[in-house]
C-alpha positions as CSV (number, residue, x, y, z in Angstrom):
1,X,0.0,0.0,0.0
2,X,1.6,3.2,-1.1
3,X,1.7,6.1,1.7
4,X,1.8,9.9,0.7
5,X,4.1,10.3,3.5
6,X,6.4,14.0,2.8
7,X,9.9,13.1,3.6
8,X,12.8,15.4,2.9
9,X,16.0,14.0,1.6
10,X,19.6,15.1,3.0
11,X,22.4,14.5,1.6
12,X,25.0,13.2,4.2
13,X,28.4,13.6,4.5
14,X,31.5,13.0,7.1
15,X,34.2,15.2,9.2
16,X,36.0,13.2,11.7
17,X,34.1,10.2,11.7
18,X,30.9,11.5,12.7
19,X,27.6,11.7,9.8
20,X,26.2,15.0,8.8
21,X,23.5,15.9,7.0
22,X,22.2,18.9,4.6
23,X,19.3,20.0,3.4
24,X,19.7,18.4,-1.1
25,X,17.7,21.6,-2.1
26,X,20.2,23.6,-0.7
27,X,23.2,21.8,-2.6
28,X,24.7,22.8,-5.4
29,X,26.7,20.4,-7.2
30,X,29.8,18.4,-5.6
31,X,33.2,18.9,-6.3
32,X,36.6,17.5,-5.6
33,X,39.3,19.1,-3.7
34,X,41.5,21.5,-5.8
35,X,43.8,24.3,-4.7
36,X,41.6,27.7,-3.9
37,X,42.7,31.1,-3.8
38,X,43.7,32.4,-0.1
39,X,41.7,35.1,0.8
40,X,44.0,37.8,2.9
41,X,42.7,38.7,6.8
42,X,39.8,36.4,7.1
43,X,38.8,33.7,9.3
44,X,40.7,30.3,10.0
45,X,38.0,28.4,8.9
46,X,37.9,30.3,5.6
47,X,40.2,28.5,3.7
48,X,39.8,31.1,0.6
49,X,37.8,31.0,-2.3
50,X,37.6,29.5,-6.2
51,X,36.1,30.7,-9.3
52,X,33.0,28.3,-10.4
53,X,31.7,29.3,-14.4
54,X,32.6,33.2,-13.0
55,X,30.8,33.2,-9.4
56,X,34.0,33.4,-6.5
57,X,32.6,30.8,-3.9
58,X,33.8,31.6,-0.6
59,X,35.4,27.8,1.0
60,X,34.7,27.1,4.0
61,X,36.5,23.9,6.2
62,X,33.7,22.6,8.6
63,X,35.9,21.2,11.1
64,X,37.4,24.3,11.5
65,X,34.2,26.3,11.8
66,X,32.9,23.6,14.4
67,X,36.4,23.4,16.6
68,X,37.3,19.8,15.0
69,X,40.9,18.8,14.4
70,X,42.2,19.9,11.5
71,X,42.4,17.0,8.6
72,X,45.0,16.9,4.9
73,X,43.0,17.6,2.2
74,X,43.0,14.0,0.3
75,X,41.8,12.4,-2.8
76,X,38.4,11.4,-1.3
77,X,38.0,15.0,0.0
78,X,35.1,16.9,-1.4
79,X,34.0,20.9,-1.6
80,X,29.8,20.6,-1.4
81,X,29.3,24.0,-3.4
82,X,25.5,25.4,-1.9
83,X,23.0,27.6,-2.0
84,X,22.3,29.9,0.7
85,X,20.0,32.4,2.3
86,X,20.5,34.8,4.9
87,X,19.3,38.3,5.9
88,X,22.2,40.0,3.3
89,X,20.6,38.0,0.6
90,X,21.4,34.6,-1.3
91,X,24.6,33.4,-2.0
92,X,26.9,30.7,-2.7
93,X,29.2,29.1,-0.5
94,X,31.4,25.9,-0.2
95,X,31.8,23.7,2.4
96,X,34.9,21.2,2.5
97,X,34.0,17.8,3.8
98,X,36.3,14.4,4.3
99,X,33.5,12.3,2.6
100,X,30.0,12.4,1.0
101,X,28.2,9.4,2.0
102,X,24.7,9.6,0.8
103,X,21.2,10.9,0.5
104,X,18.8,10.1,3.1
105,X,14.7,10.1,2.8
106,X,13.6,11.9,6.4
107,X,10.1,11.9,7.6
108,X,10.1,15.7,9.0
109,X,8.9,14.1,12.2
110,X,11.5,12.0,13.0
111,X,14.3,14.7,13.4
112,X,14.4,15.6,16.8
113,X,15.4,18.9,18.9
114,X,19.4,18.7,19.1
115,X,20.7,18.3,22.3
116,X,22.5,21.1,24.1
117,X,25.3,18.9,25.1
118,X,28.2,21.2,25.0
119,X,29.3,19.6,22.0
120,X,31.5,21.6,19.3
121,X,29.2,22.1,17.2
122,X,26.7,25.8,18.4
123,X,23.8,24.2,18.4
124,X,22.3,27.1,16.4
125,X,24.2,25.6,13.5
126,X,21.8,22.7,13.4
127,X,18.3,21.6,12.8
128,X,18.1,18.7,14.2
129,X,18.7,14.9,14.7
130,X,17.8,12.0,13.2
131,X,18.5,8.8,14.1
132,X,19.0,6.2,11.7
133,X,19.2,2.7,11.2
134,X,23.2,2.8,10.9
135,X,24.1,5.6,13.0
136,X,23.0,9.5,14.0
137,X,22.9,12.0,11.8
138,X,23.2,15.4,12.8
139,X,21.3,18.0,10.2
140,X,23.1,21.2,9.5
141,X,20.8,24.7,8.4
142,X,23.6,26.0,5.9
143,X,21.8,29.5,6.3
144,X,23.4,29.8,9.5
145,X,26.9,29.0,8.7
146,X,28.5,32.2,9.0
147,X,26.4,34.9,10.8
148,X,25.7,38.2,8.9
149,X,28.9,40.4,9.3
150,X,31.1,37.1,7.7
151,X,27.7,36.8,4.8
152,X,28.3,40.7,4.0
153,X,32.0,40.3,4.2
154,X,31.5,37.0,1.9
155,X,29.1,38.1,-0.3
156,X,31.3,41.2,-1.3
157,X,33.2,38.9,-3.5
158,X,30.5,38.0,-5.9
């Protein structure tokens, strides 16, 4: 029997072991990891920017922005390029990440509040949980990546 059930789908991804999770709408395209352009005087976690078809993306490593050891870029390394929305307007942003693992089908329901655990990760960065068969997933709102000094600083590049 076929169920009209609204599930989201997520593409998941890893950075030190641990799964992740984005909203697919959001994404982009995938890309592997090739030498950016530095960008002078901003963040750590900025790791500088490349030119995609004429539109500079800003690159941003998410183990940096979340406090996470920092990893080599490798072969299997990926740059998730997205689409983003904020209060300075939409833009385009990449995120690096050690893998991409796979897209997930999420009944809306079944991700849960994220716990205020102290963990590395601000919580404000999230949306959620979900809990999988395999393992926990914890969903990202790229929107609220950078807060809206770094977007305005960011976006100035477009």
């Amino acid at each position: 029997m076929a169920t009209n059930k609204q599930v989201e789908q997520f593409l998941t991804f890893e950075l030190a072991g641990d799964a992740y999770g984005i909203d697919i709408l959001k994404v982009q395209e995938i890309r592997g990891w090739e030498p950016i352009r530095k960008i002078p005087n901003a963040p750590a976690f900025v790791k500088g920017a490349l030119n995609l078809r004429g539109t500079i993306v800003p690159i941003i490593d998410l183990r940096e922005r979340f406090q996470m050891e920092k990893a080599e870029y490798t072969p299997v390394t990926v740059v998730i390029v997205l689409s983003i929305d904020t209060a300075a307007g939409a833009s385009v942003m990449g995120v690096v990440a050690d893998t991409v693992s796979d897209v997930l089908d999420i009944d809306p329901a079944d991700i849960k509040q994220a716990p205020n655990l102290g963990t590395k990760i601000n919580t404000e960065y999230m949306r959620g949980m979900y809990v999988g068969k395999k393992n926990m997933v914890m969903l990202l709102d790229v929107d609220r990546l950078l807060n809206p000094e770094e977007f305005i600083e960011f976006a100035s590049l477009q």
